[in-house]
N, C-alpha and C positions, 0 to 999 in steps of 0.2 A: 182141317176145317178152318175157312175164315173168319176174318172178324164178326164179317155180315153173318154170315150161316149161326156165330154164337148171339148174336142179339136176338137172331130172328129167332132160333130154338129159344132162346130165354123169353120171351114175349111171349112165343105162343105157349110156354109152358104155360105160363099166368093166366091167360085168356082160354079157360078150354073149347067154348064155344070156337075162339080160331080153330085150333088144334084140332076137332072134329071138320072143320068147314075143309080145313088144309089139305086133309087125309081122303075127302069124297072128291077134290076136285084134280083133271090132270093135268100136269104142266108142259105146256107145249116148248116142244124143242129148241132148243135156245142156239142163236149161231156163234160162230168163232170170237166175232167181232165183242157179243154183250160180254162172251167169259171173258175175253181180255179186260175189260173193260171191270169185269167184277175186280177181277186180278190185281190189275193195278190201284183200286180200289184197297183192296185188301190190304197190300202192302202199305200204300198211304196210313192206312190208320194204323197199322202196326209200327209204323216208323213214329206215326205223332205219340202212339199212346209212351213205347215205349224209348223215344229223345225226346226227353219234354225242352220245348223252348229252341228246336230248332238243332239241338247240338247233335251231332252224331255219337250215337253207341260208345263208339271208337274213342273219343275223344276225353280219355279219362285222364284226368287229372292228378290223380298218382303217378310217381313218377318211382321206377324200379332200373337201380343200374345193371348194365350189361354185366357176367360176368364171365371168368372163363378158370376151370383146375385141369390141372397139370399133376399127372403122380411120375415123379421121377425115382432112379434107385435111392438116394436118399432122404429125397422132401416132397413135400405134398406142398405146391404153390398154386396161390388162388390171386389173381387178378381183378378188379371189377372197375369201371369208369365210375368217377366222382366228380367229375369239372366241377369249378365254382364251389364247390362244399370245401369250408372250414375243416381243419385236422381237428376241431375240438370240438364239434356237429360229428365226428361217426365214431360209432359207439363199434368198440371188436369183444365177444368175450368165446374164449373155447374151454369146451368141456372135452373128454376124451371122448364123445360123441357124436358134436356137432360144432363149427361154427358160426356164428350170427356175424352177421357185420348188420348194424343198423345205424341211422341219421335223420338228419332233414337237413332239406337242401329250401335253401331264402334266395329269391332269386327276384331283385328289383330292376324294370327298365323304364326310363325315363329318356322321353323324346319329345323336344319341342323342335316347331318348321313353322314357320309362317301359315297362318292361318289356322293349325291343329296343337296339341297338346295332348299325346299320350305317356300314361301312367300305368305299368303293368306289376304286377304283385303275384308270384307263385310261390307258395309253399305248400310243404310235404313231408312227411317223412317216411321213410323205407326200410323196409328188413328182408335182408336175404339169409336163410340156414344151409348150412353144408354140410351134407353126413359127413361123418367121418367114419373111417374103417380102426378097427383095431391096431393099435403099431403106431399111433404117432403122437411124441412126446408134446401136446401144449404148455408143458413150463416154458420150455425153451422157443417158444413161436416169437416170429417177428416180422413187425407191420412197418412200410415206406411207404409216404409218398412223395410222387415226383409226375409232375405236371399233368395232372389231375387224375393218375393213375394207381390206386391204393395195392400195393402188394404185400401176400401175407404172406412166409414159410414158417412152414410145420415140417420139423426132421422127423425121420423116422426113429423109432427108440421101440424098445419092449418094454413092459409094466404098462402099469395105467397112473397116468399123474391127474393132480386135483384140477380141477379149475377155476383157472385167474382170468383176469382182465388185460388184454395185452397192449401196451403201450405203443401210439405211433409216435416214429421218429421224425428226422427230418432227413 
């Protein structure tokens, strides 16, 4: 159901005099041309109601890095992209359950040209969790990064150790 079709039920609900006049009268067969016409209709308001100001759905401002795990026979390695993020902006902490990588990412661009002056400002912050499976020691986990690529390994071990806060290196 459309947009149009819920106004128009909601109105006539309120009005019963409509709602009576609605139901006695028939409606003459509509062609190809009006539905489209309703159609794109339809969609127009569903795009205005729900991007207000013109931005698209899409265009969400949180920002989530890619990531990627690898279980090999002895480590459990988790890669994720961090360009432009400070080593001291993401947070790593693992439990023998999961691990979080979380940050925010400050991201200022500044551009003057002849006749313009733009000034742009995005911040955010982000968390990603990673199950973990049973079997891998977080005492011993360890975080690099190296051009703007954060990696984490986790050996594999038996028991179950506590959880720390894992320090990145360089």
């Amino acid at each position: 159901m459309g947009v149009i079709d819920k106004v128009t039920n909601t109105v006539t609900a309120l009005l019963p005099w409509k709602s009576e006049q609605r139901e006695e009268q028939e409606v003459p067969p509509v062609g190809a041309e009006v539905l489209a016409l309703r159609d794109d209709l339809d969609r127009w308001l569903n795009r205005f109601f729900e991007e207000p100001w013109g931005l698209p759905a899409s265009a969400n401002f949180r920002w989530t890095p890619a990531l990627n795990v690898q279980e090999t026979d002895k480590e459990l390695v988790v890669t994720t992209e961090v360009p432009g993020i400070d080593q001291a902006d993401i947070r790593l902490t693992a439990t023998p359950g999961q691990l979080v990588i979380s940050g925010e990412k400050k991201e200022e661009h500044d551009q003057t040209q002849k006749g313009f002056h733009v000034f742009e400002r995005h911040y955010g912050s982000f968390a990603r969790t990673i199950p973990l499976p049973p079997g891998f020691d977080v005492d011993k986990a360890e975080a690099r990064t190296k051009n703007g690529v954060l990696t984490v390994r986790i050996p594999k071990a038996a028991g179950q150790p506590g959880t720390r806060r894992v320090p990145i290196g360089r």
